[in-house]
C-alpha positions in Angstrom: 132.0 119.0 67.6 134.1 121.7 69.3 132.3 121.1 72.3 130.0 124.0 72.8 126.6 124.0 74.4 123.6 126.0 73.8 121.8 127.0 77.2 118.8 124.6 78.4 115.3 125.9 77.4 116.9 128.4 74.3 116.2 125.8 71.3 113.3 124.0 70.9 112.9 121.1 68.3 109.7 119.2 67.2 108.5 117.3 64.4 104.8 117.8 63.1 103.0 119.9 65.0 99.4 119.7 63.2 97.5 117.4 66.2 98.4 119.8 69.0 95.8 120.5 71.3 94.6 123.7 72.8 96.2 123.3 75.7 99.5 122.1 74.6 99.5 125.7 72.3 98.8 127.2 75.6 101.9 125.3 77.0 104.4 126.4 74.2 103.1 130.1 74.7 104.4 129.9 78.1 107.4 128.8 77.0 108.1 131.9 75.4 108.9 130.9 71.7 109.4 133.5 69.8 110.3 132.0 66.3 108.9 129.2 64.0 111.3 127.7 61.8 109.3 125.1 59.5 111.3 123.3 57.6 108.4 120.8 56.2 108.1 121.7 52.0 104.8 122.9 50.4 103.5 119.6 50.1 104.0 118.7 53.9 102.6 122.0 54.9 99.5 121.9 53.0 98.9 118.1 54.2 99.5 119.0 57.8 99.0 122.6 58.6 100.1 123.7 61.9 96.7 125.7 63.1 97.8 128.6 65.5 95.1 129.5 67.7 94.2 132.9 67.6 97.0 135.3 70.6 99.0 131.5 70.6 101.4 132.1 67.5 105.1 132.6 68.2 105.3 136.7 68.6 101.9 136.8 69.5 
């Protein structure tokens, strides 16, 4: 509204993220993500689990 910007390649926005493949984890590593933010409730968690691989999780 005021007119800011944030930086290209700081935020990163998805929706589900429970059919990701091993290499797309592999892609978001590189990225450098360093934070999760799931906003999905209890429900939508549990019916679609997002399934780090193992040295692929955010801070990892």
């Amino acid at each position: 509204m005021d007119g800011r910007t944030v930086r290209w390649g700081l935020l990163y926005r998805s929706g589900q993220m429970h059919d990701l493949t091993l290499a797309d984890y592999a892609y978001l590593q590189r990225l450098g993500i360093r934070t999760v933010c799931d906003l999905r409730d209890r429900r939508e968690r549990a019916a679609q689990p997002t399934r780090w691989p193992a040295g692929h999780a955010p801070g990892s």
